[in-house]
ZADO-1210 file (C-alpha; in nm, 4 decimals, padded with zeros to 6 digits):
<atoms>
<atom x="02.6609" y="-00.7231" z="-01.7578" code="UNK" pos="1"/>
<atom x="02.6917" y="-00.9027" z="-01.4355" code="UNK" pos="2"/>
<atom x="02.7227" y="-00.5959" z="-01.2427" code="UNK" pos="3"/>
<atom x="02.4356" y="-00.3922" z="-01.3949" code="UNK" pos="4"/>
<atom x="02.2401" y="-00.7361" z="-01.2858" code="UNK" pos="5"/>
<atom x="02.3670" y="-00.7608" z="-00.9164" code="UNK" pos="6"/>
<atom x="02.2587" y="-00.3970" z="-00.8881" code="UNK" pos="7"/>
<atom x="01.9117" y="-00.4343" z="-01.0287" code="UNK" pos="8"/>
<atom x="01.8534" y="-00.7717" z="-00.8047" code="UNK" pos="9"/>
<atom x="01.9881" y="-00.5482" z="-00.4977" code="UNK" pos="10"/>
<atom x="01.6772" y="-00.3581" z="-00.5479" code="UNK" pos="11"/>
<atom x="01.4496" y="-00.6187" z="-00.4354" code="UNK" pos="12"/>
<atom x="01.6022" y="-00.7261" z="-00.1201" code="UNK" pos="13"/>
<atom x="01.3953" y="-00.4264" z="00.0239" code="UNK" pos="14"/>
<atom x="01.3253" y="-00.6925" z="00.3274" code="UNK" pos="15"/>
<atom x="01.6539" y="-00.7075" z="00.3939" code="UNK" pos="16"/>
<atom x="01.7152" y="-00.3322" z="00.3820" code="UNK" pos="17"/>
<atom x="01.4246" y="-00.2497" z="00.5843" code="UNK" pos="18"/>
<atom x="01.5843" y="-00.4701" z="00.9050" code="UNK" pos="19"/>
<atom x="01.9254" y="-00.3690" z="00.8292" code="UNK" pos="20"/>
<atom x="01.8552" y="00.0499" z="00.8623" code="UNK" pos="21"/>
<atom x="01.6660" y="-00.0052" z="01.1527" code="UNK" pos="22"/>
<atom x="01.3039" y="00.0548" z="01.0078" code="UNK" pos="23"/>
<atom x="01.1304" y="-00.2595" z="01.1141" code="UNK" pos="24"/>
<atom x="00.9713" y="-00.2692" z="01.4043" code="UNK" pos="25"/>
<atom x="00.9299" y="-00.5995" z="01.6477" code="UNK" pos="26"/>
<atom x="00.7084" y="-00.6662" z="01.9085" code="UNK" pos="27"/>
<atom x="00.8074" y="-00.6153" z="02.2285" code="UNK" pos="28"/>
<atom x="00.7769" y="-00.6333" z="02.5919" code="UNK" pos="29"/>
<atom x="00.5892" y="-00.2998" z="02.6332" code="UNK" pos="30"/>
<atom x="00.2342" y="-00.3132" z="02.5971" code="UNK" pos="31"/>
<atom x="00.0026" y="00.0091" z="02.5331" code="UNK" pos="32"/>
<atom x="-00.3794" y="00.0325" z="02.5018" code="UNK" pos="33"/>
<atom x="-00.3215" y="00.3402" z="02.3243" code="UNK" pos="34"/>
<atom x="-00.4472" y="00.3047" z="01.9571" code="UNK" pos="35"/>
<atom x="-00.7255" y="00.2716" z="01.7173" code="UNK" pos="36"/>
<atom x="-00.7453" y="00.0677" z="01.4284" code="UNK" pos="37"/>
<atom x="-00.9970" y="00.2051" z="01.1676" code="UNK" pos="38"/>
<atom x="-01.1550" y="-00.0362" z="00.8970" code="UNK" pos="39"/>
<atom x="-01.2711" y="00.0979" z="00.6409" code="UNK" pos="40"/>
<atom x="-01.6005" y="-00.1065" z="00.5073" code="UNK" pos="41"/>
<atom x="-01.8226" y="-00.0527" z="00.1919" code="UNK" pos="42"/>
<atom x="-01.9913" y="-00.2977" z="-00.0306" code="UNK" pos="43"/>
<atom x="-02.0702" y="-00.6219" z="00.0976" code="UNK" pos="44"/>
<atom x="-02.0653" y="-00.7618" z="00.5187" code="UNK" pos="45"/>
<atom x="-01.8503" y="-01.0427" z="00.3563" code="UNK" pos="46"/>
<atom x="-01.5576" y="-00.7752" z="00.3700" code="UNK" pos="47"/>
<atom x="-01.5602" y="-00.8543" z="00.7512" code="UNK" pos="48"/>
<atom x="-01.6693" y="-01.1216" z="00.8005" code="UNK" pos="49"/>
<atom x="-01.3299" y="-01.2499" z="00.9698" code="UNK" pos="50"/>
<atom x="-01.4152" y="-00.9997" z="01.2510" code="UNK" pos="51"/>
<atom x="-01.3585" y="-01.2607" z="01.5177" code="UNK" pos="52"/>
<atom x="-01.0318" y="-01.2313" z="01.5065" code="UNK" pos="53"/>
<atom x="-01.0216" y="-00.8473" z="01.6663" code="UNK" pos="54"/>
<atom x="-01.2645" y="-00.9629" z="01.9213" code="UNK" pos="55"/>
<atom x="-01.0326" y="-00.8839" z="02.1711" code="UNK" pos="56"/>
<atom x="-00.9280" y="-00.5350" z="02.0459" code="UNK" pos="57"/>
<atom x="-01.3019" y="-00.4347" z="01.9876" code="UNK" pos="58"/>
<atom x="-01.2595" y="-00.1606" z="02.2355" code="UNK" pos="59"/>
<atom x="-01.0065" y="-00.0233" z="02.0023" code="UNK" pos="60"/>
<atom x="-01.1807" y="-00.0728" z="01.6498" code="UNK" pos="61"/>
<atom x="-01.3136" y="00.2145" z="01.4497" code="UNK" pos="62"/>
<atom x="-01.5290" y="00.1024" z="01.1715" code="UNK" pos="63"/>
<atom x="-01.6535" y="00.3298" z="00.8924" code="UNK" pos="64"/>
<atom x="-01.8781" y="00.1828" z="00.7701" code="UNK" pos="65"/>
<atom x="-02.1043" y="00.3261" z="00.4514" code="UNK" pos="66"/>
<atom x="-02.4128" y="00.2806" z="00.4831" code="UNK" pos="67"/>
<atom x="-02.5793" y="00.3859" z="00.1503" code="UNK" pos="68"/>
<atom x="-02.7770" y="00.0486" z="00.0698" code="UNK" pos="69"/>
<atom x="-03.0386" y="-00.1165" z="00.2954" code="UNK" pos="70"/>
<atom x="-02.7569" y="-00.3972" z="00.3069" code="UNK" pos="71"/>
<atom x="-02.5235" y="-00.2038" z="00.4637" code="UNK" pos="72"/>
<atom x="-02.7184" y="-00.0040" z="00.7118" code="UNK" pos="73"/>
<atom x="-02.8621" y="-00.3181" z="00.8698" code="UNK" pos="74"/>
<atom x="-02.5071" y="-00.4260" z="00.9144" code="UNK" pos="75"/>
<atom x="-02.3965" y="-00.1796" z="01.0813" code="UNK" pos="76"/>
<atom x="-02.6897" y="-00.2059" z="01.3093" code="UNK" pos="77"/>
<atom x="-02.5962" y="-00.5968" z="01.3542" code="UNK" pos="78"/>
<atom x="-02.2280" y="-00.4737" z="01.4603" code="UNK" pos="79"/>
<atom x="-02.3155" y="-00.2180" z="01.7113" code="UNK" pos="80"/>
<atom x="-02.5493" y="-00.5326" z="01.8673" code="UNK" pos="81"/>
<atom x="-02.2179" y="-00.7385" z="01.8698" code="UNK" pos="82"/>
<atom x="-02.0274" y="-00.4502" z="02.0654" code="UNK" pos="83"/>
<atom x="-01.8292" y="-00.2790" z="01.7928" code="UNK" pos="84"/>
<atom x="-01.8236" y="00.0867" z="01.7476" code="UNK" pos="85"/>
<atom x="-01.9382" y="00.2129" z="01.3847" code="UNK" pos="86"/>
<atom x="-01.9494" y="00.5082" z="01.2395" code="UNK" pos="87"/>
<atom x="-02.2038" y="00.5707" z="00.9566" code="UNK" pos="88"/>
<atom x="-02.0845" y="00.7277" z="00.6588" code="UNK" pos="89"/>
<atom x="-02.2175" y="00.8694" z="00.3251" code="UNK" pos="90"/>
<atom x="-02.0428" y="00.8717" z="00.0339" code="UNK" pos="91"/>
<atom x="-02.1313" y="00.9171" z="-00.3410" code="UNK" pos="92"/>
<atom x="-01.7676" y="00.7080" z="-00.3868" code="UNK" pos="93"/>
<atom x="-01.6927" y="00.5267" z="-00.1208" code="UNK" pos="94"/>
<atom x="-01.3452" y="00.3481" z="-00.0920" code="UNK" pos="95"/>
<atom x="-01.0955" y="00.3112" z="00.2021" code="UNK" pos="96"/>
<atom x="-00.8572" y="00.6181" z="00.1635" code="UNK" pos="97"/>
<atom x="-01.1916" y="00.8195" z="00.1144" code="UNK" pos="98"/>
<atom x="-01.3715" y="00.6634" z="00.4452" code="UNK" pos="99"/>
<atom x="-01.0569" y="00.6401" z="00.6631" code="UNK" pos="100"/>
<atom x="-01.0703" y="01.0460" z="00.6368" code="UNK" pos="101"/>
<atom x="-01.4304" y="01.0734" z="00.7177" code="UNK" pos="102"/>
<atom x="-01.4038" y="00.8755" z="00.9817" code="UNK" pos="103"/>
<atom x="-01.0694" y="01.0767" z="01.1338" code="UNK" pos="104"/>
<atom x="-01.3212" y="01.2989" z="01.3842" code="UNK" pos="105"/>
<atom x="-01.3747" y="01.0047" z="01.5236" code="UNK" pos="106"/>
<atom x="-01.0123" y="00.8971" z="01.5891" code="UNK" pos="107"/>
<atom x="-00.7526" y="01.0172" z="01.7387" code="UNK" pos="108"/>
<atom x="-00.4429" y="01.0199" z="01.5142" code="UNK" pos="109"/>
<atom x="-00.2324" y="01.3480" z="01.4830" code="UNK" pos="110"/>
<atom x="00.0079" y="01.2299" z="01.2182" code="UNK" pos="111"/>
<atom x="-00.2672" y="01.0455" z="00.9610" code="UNK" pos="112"/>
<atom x="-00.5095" y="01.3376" z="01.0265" code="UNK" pos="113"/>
<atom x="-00.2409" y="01.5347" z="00.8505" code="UNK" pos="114"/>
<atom x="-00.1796" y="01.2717" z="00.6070" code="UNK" pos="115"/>
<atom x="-00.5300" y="01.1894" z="00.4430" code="UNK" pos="116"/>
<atom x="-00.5676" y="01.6402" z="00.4090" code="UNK" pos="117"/>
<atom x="-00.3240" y="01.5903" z="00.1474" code="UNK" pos="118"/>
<atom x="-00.4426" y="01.2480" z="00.0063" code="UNK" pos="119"/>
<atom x="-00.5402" y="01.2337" z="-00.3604" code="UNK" pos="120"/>
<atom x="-00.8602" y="00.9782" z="-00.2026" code="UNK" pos="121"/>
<atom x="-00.7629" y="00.7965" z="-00.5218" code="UNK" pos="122"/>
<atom x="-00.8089" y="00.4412" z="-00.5516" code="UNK" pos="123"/>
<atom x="-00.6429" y="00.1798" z="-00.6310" code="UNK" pos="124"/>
<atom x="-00.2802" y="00.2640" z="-00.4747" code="UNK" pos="125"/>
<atom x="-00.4098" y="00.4598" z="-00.1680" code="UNK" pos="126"/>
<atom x="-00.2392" y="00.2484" z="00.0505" code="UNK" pos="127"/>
<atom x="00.1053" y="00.3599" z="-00.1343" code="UNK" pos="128"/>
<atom x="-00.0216" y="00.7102" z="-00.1536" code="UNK" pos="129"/>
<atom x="-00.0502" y="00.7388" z="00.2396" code="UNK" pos="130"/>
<atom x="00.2835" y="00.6336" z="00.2514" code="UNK" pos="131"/>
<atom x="00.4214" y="00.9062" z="00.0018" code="UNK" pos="132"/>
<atom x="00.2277" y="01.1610" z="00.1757" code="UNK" pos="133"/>
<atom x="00.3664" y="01.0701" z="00.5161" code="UNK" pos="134"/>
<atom x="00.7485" y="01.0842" z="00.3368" code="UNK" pos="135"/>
<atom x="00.7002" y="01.4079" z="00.1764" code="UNK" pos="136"/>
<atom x="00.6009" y="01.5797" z="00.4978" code="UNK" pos="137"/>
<atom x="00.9026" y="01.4080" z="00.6766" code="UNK" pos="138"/>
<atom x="00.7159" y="01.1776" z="00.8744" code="UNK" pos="139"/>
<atom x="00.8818" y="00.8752" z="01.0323" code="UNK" pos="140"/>
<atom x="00.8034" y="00.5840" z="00.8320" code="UNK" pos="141"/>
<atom x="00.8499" y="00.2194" z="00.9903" code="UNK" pos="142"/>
<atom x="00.7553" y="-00.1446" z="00.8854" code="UNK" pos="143"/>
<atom x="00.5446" y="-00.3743" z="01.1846" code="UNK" pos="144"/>
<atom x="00.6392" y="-00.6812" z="01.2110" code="UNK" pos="145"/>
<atom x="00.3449" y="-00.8788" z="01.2723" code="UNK" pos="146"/>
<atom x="00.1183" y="-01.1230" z="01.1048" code="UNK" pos="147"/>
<atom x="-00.1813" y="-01.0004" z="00.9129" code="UNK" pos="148"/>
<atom x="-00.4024" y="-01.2594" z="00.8036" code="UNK" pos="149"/>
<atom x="-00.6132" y="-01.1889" z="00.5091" code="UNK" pos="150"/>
<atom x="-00.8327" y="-01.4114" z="00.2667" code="UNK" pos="151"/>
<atom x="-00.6528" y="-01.4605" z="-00.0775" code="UNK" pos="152"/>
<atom x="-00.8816" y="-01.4635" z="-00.4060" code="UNK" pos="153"/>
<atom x="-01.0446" y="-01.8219" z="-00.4486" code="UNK" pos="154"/>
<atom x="-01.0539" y="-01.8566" z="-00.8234" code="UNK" pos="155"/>
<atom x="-00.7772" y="-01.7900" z="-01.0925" code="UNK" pos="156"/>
<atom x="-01.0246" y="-01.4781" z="-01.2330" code="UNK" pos="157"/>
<atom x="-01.0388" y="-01.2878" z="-00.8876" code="UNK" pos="158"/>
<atom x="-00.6724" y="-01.3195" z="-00.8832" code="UNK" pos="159"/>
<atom x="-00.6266" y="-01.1718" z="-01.2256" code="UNK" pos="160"/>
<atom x="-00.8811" y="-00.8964" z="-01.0914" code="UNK" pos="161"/>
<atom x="-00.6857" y="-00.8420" z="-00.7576" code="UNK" pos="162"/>
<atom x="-00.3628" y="-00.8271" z="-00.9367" code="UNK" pos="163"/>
<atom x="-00.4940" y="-00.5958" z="-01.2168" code="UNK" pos="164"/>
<atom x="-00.5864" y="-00.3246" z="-00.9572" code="UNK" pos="165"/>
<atom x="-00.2478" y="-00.3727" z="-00.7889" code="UNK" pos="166"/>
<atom x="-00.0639" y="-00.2524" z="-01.1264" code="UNK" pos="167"/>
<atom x="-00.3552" y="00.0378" z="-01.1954" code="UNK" pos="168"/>
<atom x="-00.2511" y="00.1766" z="-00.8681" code="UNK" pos="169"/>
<atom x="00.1233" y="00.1131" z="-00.9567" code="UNK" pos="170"/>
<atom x="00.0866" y="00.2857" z="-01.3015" code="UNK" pos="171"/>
<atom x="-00.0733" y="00.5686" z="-01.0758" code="UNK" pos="172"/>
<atom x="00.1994" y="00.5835" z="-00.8821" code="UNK" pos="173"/>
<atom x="00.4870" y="00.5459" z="-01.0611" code="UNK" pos="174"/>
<atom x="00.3791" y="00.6843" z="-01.3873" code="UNK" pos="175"/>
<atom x="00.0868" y="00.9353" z="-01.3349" code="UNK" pos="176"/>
<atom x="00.3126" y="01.0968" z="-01.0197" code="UNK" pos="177"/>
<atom x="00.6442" y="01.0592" z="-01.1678" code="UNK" pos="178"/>
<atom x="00.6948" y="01.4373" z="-01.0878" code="UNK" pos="179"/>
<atom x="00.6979" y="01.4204" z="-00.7537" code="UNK" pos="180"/>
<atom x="00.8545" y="01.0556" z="-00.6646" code="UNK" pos="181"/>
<atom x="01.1576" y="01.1371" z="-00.9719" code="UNK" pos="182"/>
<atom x="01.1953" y="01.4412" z="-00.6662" code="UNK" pos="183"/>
<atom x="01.1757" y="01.2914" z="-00.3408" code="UNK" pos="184"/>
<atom x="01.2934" y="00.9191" z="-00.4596" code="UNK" pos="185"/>
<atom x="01.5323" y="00.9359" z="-00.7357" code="UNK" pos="186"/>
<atom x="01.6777" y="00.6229" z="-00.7351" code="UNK" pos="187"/>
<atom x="01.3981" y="00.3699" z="-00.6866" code="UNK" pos="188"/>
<atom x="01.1748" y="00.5822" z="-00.9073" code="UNK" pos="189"/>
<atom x="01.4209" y="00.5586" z="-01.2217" code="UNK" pos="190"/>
<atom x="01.4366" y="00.2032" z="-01.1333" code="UNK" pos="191"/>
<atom x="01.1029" y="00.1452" z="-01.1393" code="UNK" pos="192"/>
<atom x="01.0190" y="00.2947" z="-01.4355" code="UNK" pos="193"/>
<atom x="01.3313" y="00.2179" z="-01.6469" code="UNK" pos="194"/>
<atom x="01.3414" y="-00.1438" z="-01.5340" code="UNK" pos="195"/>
<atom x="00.9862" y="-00.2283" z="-01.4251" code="UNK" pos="196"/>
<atom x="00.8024" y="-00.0827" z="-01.6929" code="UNK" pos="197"/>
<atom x="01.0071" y="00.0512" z="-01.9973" code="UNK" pos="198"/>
<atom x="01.1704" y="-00.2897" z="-01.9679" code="UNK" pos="199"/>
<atom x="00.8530" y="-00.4846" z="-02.0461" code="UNK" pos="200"/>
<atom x="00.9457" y="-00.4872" z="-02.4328" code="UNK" pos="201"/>
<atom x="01.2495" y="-00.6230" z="-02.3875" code="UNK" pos="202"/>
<atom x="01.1495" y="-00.8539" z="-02.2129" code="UNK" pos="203"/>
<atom x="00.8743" y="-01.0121" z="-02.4521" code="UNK" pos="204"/>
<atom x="01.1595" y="-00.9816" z="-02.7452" code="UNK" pos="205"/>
<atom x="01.3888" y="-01.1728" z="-02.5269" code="UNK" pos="206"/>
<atom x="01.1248" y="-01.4590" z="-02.4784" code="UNK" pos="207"/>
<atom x="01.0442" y="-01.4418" z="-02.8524" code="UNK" pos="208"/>
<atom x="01.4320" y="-01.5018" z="-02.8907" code="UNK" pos="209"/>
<atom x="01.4763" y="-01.8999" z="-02.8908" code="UNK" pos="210"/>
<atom x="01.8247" y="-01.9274" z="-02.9520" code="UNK" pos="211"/>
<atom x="01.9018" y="-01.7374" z="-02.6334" code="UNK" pos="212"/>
<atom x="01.6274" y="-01.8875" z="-02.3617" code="UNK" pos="213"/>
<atom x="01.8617" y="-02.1435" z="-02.2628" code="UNK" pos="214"/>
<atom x="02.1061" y="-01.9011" z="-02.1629" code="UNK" pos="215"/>
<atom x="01.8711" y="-01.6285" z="-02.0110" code="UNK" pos="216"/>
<atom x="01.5989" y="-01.8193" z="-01.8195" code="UNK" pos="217"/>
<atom x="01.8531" y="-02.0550" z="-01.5862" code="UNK" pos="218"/>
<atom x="01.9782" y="-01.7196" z="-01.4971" code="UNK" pos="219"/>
<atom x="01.6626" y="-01.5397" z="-01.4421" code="UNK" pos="220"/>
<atom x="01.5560" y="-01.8440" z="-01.2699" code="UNK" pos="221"/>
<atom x="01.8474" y="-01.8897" z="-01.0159" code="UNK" pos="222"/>
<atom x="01.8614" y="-01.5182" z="-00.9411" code="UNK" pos="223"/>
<atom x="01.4392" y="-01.5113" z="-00.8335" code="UNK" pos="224"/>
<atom x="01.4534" y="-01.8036" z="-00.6145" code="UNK" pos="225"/>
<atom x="01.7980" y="-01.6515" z="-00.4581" code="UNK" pos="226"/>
<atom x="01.6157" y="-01.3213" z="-00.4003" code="UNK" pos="227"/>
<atom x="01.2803" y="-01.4487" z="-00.2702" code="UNK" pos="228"/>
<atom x="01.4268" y="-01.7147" z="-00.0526" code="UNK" pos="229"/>
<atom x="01.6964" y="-01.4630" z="00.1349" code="UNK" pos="230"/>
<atom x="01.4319" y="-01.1498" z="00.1665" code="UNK" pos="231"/>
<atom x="01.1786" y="-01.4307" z="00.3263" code="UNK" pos="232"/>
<atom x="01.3801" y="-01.5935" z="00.5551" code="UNK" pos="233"/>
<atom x="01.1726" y="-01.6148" z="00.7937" code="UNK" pos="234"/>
<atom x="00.8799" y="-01.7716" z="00.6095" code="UNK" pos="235"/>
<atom x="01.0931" y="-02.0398" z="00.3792" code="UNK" pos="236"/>
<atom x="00.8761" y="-02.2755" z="00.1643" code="UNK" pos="237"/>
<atom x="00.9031" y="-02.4833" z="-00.1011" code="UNK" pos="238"/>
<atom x="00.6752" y="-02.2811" z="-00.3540" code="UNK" pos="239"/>
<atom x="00.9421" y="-02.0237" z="-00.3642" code="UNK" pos="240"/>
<atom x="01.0457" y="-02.2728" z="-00.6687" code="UNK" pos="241"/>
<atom x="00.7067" y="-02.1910" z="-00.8660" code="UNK" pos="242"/>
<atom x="00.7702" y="-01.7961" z="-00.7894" code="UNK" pos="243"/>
<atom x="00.9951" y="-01.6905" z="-01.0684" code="UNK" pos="244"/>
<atom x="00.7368" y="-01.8661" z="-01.3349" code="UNK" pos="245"/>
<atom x="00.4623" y="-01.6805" z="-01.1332" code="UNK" pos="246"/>
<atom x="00.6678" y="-01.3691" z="-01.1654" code="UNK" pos="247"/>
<atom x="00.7283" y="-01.3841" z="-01.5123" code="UNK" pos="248"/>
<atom x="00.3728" y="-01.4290" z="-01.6428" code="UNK" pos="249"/>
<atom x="00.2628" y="-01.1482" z="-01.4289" code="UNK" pos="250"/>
<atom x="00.5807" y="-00.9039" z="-01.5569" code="UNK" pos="251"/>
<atom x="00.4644" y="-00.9926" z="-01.9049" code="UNK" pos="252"/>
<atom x="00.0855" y="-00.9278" z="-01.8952" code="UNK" pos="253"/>
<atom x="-00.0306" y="-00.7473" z="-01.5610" code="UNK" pos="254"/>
<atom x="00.1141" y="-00.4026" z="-01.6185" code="UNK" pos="255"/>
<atom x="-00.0476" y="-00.3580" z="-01.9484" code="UNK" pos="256"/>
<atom x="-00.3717" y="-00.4764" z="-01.8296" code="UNK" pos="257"/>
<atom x="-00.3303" y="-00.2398" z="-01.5111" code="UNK" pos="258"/>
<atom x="-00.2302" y="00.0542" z="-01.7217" code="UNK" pos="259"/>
<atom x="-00.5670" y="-00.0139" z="-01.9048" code="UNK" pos="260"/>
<atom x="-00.7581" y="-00.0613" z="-01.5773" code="UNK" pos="261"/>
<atom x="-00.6078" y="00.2784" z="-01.4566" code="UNK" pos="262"/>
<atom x="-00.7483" y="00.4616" z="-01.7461" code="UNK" pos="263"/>
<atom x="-01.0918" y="00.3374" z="-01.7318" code="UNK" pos="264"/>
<atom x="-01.1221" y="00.4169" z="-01.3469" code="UNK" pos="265"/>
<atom x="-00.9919" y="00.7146" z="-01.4224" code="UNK" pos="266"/>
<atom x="-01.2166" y="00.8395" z="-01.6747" code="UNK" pos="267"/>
<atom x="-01.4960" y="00.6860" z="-01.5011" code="UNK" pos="268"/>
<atom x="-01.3929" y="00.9023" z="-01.1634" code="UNK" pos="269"/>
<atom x="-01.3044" y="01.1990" z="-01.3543" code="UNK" pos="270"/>
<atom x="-00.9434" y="01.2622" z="-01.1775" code="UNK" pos="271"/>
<atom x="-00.6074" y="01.1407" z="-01.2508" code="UNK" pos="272"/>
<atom x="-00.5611" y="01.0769" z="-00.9391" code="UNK" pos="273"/>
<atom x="-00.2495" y="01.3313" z="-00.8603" code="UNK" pos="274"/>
<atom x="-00.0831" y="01.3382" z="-00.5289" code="UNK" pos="275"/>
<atom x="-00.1868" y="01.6319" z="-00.3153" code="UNK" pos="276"/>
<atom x="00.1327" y="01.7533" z="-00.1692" code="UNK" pos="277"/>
<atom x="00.3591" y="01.9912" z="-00.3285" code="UNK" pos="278"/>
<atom x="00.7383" y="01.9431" z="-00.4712" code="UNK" pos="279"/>
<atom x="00.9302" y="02.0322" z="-00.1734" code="UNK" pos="280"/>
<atom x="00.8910" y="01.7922" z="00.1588" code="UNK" pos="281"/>
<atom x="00.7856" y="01.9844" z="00.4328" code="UNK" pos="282"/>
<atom x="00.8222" y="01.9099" z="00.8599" code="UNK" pos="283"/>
<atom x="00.4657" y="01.7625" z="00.9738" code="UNK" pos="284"/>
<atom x="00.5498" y="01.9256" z="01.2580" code="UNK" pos="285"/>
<atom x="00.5127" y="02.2609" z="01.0976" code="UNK" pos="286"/>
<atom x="00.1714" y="02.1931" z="00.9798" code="UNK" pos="287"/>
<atom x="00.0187" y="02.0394" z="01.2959" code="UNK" pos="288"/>
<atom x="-00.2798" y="02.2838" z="01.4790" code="UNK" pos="289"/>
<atom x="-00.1252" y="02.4935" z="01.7866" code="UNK" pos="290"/>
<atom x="-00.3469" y="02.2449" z="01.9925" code="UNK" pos="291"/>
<atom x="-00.1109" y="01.9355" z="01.8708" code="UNK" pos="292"/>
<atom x="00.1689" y="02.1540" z="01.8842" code="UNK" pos="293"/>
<atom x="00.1132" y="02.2760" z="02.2902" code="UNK" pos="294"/>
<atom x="00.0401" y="01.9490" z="02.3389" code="UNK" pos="295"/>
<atom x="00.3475" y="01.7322" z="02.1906" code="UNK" pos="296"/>
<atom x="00.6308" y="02.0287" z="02.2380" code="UNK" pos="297"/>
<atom x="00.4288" y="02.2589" z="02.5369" code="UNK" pos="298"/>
<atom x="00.3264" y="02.6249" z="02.5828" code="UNK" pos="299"/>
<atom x="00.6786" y="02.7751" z="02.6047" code="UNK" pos="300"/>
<atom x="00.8215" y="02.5692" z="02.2962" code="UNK" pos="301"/>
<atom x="00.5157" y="02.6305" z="02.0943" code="UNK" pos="302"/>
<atom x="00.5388" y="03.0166" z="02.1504" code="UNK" pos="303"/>
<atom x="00.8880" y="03.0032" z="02.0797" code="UNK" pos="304"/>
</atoms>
């Protein structure tokens, strides 16, 4: 028993892994001018409203913007006065995997050009999607290591909302494309599914189990604040404590809530919400325009 639970708790030190096998990515010395970020906007201006903070890499900011209400229109007006550079979009269902492609004629990226072809444009788990695209066409995939500041939900409802979505797109991924990621990811897709999921009843008979809380929960509880604390190093605080409770309620109720959410955007959208790439990973470098190609390998290699 102790080894099948040192091998499940291995599985979340994917922190850890990602420094060890050399897929994290540090800041360095070198500096390059060389890259657009596109942010994808739709709704409400409050969704960028933090835009001070990329003042100083407005030069470099794409931001497709739809522009469907009144509301939205006169924003994007009100940003192009403030110096950024907007492009207005139309869609009948806007969301970001869907207005990060529109905007792509606009940008300049090779490899996520390729990427959002084969995108499902499914929401919510698009941002998992892009990466699952970018692995089954053998693309390079790499963790920055850099802080991203973002505003967290302000009330105990929009965090139960925020986290909902989280597990629809999870239950889209994981469940919905099991096909695919069983294929291409064997091992953390069984886990996932066996020990993430299918686990779930288990886990409520264990808590309905009295007699054996006082043996299971110390251990659940040392084992969560072991994991968390060693795969954050580098952010340490003391409300890793309150994260195993935190984890537990959410284990218990957020994936059947999300599996709910999941169906209702799905039948409201009319698509399941199926990855777009086929069964066997293919080289990005096979399906890149003869353009890209003369221009990353040359004329002789290309012709070759």
């Amino acid at each position: 028993m102790l080894a099948v639970s040192a091998v499940l708790v291995a599985f979340e030190f994917q922190n850890v892994v990602s420094w060890w096998r050399g897929r994290t990515i540090a800041p360095g010395d070198e500096m390059s001018s060389d890259f657009t970020i596109v942010v994808p906007l739709f709704g409400h201006p409050r969704y960028f409203a933090r835009r001070a903070s990329l003042v100083e890499y407005c030069g470099n900011v794409l931001v497709a913007l739809e522009v469907g209400s009144p509301l939205m229109a006169s924003f994007a007006d009100e940003l192009e006065q403030e110096g950024w550079r907007v492009e207005r979009l139309r869609l009948d269902n806007p969301n970001p995997a869907a207005l990060v492609k529109a905007a792509l004629p606009a940008a300049r990226t090779d490899a996520l050009r390729l990427i959002m072809e084969r995108h499902s444009l499914s929401t919510p788990g698009e941002d998992i999607e892009t990466g699952r695209v970018a692995l089954a066409l053998r693309m390079r995939v790499r963790h920055l290591d850099i802080v991203v500041e973002t505003d967290a939900p302000d009330t105990w409802r929009a965090l139960v909302r925020q986290r909902r979505l989280w597990w629809a797109g999870a239950f889209r991924h994981w469940w919905i494309n099991f096909d695919r990621n069983l294929l291409h990811l064997p091992v953390i897709t069984t886990y996932s599914l066996a020990v993430v999921w299918a686990s779930i009843y288990f886990r409520w008979w264990t808590l309905i189990d009295v007699r054996a809380l006082p043996r299971t929960l110390p251990l659940m509880f040392a084992a969560y604040v072991f994991v968390t604390v060693v795969s954050n190093l580098q952010v340490p605080s003391p409300w890793m404590l309150a994260f195993p409770f935190y984890s537990l309620l959410q284990i218990l109720v957020m994936p059947a809530l999300g599996a709910v959410q999941y169906v209702m955007l799905s039948r409201r959208r009319g698509a399941l919400g199926r990855y777009g790439f086929g069964y066997r990973r293919r080289s990005e470098v096979l399906s890149l325009p003869a353009a890209v190609l003369e221009r990353r390998l040359g004329p002789a290699r290309t012709a070759a």
